[in-house]
N, C-alpha and C positions, 0 to 999 in steps of 0.2 A: 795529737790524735786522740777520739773519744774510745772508749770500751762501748763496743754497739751491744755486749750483753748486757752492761746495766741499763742501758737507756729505755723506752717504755715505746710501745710502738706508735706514739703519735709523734715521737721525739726520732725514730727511727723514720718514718717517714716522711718528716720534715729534713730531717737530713739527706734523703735519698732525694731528691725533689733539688736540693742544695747541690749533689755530685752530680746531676741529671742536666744541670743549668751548665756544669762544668765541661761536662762531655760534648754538648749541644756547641756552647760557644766557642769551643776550644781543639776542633775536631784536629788539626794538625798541631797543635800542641804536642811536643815531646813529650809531656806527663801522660798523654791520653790511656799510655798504660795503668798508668798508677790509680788513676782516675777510674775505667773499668774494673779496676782488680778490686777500689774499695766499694764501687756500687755493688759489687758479685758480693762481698761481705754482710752488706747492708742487708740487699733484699734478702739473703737467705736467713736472716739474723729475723727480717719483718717477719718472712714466711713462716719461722717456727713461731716465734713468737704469738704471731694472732693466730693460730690454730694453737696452741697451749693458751689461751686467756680469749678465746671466742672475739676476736677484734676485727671488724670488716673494715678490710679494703680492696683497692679493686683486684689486686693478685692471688684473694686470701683462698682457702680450699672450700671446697664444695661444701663441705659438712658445716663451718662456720657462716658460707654465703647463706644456707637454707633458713641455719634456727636463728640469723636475722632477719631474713627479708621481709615479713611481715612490721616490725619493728622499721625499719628500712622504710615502707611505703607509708606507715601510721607518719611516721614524722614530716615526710616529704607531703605526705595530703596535708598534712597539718601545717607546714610552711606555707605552701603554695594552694590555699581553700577553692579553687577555680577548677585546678585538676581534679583527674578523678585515677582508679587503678590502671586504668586501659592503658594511659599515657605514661602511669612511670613506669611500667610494662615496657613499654616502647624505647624509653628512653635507655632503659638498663640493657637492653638486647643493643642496642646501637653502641652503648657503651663500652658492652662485652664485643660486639663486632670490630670496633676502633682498637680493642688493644688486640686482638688476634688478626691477620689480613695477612693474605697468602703464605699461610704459614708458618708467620716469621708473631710476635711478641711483642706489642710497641707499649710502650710509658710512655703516655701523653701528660702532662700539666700546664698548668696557665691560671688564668681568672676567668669565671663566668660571669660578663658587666651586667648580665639582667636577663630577666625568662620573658616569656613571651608566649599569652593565653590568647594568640588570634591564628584564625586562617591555619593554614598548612604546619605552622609551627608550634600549634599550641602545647605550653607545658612543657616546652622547650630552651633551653639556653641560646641568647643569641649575644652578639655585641664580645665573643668569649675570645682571648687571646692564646690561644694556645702550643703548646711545644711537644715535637714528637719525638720518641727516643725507641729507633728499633735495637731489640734485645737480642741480637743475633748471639752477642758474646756471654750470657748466659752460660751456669755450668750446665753440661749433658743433663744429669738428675732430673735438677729443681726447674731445668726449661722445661721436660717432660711431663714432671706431676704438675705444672701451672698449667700448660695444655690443655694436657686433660680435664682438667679443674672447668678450666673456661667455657667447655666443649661440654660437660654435666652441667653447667650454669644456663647455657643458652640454650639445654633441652628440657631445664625444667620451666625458664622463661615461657619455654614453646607451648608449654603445658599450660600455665597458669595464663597465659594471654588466652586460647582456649577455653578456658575455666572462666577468663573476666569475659569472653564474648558470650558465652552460653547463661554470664549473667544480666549482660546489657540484653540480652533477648526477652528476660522476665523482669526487666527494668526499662519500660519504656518510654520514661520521665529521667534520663538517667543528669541531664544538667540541673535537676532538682535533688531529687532523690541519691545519695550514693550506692543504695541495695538494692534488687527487687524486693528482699522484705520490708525495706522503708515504705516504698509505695504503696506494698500490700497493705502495709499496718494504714498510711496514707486512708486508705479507697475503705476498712475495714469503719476508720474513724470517721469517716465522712459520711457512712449512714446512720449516727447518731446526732448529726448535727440539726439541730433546732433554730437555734439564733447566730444565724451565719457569720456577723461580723464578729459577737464575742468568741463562737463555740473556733471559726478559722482562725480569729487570733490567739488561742490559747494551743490550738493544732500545731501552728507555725513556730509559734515560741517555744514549746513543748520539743518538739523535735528536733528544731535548730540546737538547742541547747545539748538534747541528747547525741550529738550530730548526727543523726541522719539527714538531717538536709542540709547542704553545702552553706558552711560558715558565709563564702563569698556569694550567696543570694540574698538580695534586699527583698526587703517587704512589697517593691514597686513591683518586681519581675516576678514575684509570687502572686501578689493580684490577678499580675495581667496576665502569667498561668493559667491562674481561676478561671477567668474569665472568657481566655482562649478553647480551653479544654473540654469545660466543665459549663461554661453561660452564667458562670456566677459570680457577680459584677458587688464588691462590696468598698467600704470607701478605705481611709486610712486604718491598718491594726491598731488594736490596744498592747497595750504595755503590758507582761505576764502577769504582774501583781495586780494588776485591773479585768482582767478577763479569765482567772484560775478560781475556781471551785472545789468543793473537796471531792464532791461527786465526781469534775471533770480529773483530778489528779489520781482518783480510785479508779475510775474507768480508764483513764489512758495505762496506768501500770498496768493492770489487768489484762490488756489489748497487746502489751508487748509483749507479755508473759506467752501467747497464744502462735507469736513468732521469734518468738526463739531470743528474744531482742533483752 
C-alpha cells in the first residue's frame, strides 16, 4: 500500500483512475468496501493537494480552476489550432455537466481516440471510450465543497461563454481571425497596402506568426477570404523573408501597439 501523502498529484490521480477501474469492474466484489474507502483517501489527499500547489483537475476548487483557465484554453487552442474559445468554452461546461447530474458526483475516465473540427461536433472528442463512477460514497465534507466547487465553475463558464459571444460580435471573421482586435488590427493594416500580393503576404505571415490568425489557416483559404470578402484576388503568397521590410515591420509594430496587441 502507497503513502497517498508523498505522492504528487499527477501520481495521485493516476492512482485514483487505477481504484476507479476497480470499483467499476468489480461492483460485487467483496473488497468493493476496501476499494471505496481507498478511493475516499485518494481523492481527498488530490483535493488538498491541488489546491496547496494550484494543480487542475477536474475536482479541483474554484480558486485553482479560475487562475488556470486561461492557461487551460492557451494550450488546448494551441493543441487543437482549428478551435477557437467559443468551443472549449463548450466543452468545459459539458465537462463540468458530465461530472455533476442529478445531484449526485460522477468520475468519468477513458481515452479520447480523436477530436473532431466538423459539423455539430466540432472541437469535440469523438471515437472516446469512456467509464462512469458515481460518487455517491464520498465523505459528507469534501462531497459538499466539490459541489459547490462545480456549481462556481459552471457560473463562471456562463460568464465567460458571454464574454466569448459579445467577442465573436466584434469578430466577424472569427474562423480567421481569433480576436476582434486581430481583425481590427487586420482592416487597420489593410489601408496601407500598396502592393497587394507583397504588402498581404507579409499581413498574413505577420500575424500568423504572432498568432492571431489561426495557426490551422492555409494561405489557400486566406486567398479565397481575400477574395470573397474584400474582391481581392491575388496569386500564391511570398515567404516572410521575401515580402518583410523594415518600413513594413515598423509599421506593423506600431499598428499593434494601437490595439492593445
Amino acid at each position: 500500500m502507497y503513502n497517498a501523502d508523498s505522492l504528487r498529484p499527477e501520481k495521485l490521480l493516476d492512482n485514483l483512475i487505477g481504484v476507479s477501474r476497480k470499483i467499476t469492474d468489480n461492483s460485487d466484489d467483496s473488497n468493493i468496501t476496501s476499494y471505496r474507502y481507498e478511493f475516499c483517501e485518494l481523492f481527498n489527499e488530490l483535493y488538498r493537494k491541488s489546491t496547496e500547489m494550484n494543480w487542475h483537475w477536474l475536482f479541483c476548487c474554484f480558486s485553482v480552476y479560475e487562475s488556470n483557465f486561461k492557461n487551460l484554453m492557451t494550450d488546448y487552442l494551441s493543441k487543437y489550432p482549428d478551435a477557437n474559445e467559443k468551443y472549449f468554452i463548450e466543452l468545459e461546461i459539458e465537462n463540468l455537466n458530465n461530472s455533476f447530474r442529478n445531484g449526485v458526483l460522477h468520475f468519468y475516465f477513458g481515452i479520447r481516440l480523436s477530436w473532431d473540427f466538423t459539423g455539430s461536433q466540432y472541437g469535440k472528442g469523438v471515437n472516446t471510450i469512456n467509464r462512469d463512477l458515481p460518487l455517491d460514497f464520498l465523505d459528507y465534507e469534501i462531497k459538499n465543497k466539490v459541489i459547490n466547487s462545480q456549481k462556481r465553475k459552471l457560473d463562471f463558464l456562463k460568464l465567460e461563454k458571454e464574454n466569448s459571444k459579445n467577442e465573436l460580435q466584434s469578430n466577424p471573421h472569427s474562423r480567421i481571425f481569433k480576436r476582434g482586435a486581430h481583425f481590427k488590427l487586420f482592416e487597420y493594416l489593410k489601408e496601407s497596402v500598396k502592393n497587394e500580393l507583397a504588402d498581404y503576404s507579409f499581413i498574413f505571415r505577420a500575424m500568423q506568426k504572432d498568432k492571431f490568425i489561426y495557426e490551422g489557416i492555409k494561405e489557400k483559404e486566406f486567398r479565397s477570404w481575400l477574395n470573397d470578402t474584400y474582391g481581392i484576388s491575388i496569386g500564391k503568397l511570398k515567404l516572410h523573408d521575401y515580402c518583410k521590410t523594415q518600413s513594413k515591420v515598423s509599421n506593423y509594430g506600431t499598428s499593434k501597439l494601437l490595439y492593445n496587441l
